[in-house]
Phi, psi and omega in degrees: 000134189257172167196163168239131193269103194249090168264091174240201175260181182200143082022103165288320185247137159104175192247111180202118172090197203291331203275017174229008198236322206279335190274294161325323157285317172319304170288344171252048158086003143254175190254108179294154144226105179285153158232108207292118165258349173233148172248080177274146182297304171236181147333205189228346199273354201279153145291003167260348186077193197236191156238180142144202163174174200284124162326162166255160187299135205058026126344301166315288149332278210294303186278019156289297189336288166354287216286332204291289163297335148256067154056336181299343158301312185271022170276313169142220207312006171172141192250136182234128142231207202200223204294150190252126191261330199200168180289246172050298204251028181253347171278318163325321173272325170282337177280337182277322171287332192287292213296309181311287228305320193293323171297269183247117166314301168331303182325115115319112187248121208233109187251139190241072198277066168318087179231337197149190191199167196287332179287330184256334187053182197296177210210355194216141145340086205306349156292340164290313174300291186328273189317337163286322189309304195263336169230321172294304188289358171304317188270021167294142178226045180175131168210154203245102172259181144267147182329308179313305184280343170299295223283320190296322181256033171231330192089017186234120216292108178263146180208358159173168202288355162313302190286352171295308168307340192288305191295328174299328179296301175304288177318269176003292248242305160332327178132317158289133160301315192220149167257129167229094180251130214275012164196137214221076186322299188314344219270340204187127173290296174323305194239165166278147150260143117257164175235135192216142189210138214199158170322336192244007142136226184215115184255169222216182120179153197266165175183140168325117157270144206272113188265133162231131192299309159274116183228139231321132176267160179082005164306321179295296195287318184265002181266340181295291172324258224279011159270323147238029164312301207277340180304292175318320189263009177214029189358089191201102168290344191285314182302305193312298183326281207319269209305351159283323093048275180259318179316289220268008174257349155302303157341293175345277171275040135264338199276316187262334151320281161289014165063049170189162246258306196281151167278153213241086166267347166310316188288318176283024207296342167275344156334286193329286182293353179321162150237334198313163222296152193257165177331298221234069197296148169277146180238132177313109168249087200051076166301291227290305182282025167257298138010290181269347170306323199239000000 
């Protein structure tokens, strides 16, 4: 039996984090094994605030070791991580990929290099920025930024979608096969954009943004999950986008339909696993010359 070793925050209430990455992989047929690096009672956006707290240091370490000795590393097959509590456990986790990767070569390490955004600006620790920028997401063989964090980690200013392809490129040329960025703040006030950029070139798509008074945390953690649920499962990134995509603008509108706040992916749960034709197509932006770029 394979699995995905999913290291993120988690939540007890609301969907954030693993509590927003585990079910979605689950419903498309996978087997999670999670790890927590902060364990919070909610999100951080409540105004009452949260409890909880960041694992300690070597935390990590020890229950890679755990798996290691029964043999479950090399079971496996793609490693996910998410929000980071400290520079620590973000070398802790590139020591944890190495370490799979040694087991089964085959394993995919797909990083959700979590710092912020142009409205919140960074949310972590710069030692935490440091360390996704200069050494973890190089060893990425997948990586989900947002327009900010694409910018952080290449040094290049996006502003529309041109310097976004530049910024795509420039990752590629870095150390990931595929970029997939999941929200491309420049592109449109009206629609969501992602992007996606991959051996078969760099594609765009779109969708109605959805108003919300509040709006939903954890989105970010669910667009990673089923881009590589559905990725693991037809190893096809273009496919993968499109059905990721459309899953999460379904979440979206059930999420806004009952009118709340935390996301409601149980009630959308057929979505998640759909293959049917999507909503919403990506359309090809200079496939050839990226082709001969690389």
């Amino acid at each position: 039996m394979q699995g995905i070793l999913s290291i993120q925050s988690h939540v007890v209430y609301g969907c954030a984090g693993n509590s927003s990455a585990e079910f979605p992989l689950q419903r498309l047929g996978h087997t999670v094994w999670p790890i927590h690096t902060v364990q919070f009672s909610n999100h951080t956006q409540y105004t009452q605030g949260w409890t909880g707290k960041v694992l300690q240091q070597g935390d990590i370490t020890t229950l890679t070791e755990g798996l290691i000795n029964i043999d479950a590393a090399s079971k496996v097959k793609a490693i996910v991580s998410g929000y980071m509590g400290s520079g620590v456990q973000a070398d802790e986790i590139l020591e944890t990929v190495e370490q799979v990767k040694a087991h089964n070569p085959q394993a995919v390490y797909i990083c959700d290099p979590v710092m912020g955004d142009p409205e919140k600006g960074c949310i972590v620790n710069p030692e935490v920025t440091e360390a996704l920028c200069q050494r973890v997401m190089k060893q990425a063989d997948i990586i989900v930024p947002n327009q900010f964090e694409l910018a952080r980690f290449t040094g290049i200013e996006i502003h529309d979608i041109d310097s976004a392809i530049v910024a795509c490129r420039r990752a590629l040329e870095m150390g990931p096969k595929i970029v997939l960025v999941k929200h491309l703040h420049c592109a449109s006030k009206r629609d969501f954009t992602m992007l996606l950029a991959c051996e078969q070139g760099v594609f765009m798509v779109t969708r109605p943004l959805i108003e919300f008074v509040r709006q939903p945390v954890g989105v970010g953690d669910l667009i990673t999950s089923l881009f590589t649920g559905h990725y693991l499962n037809n190893i096809d990134a273009v496919r993968a986008f499109e059905l990721c995509n459309n899953a999460v603008y379904s979440v979206l509108t059930e999420t806004a339909n009952r009118q709340q706040w935390e996301l409601q992916i149980i009630p959308a749960q057929e979505a998640l696993a759909s293959t049917a034709t999507p909503l919403f197509s990506t359309r090809a932006l200079e496939v050839n010359e990226l082709a001969e770029a690389m």
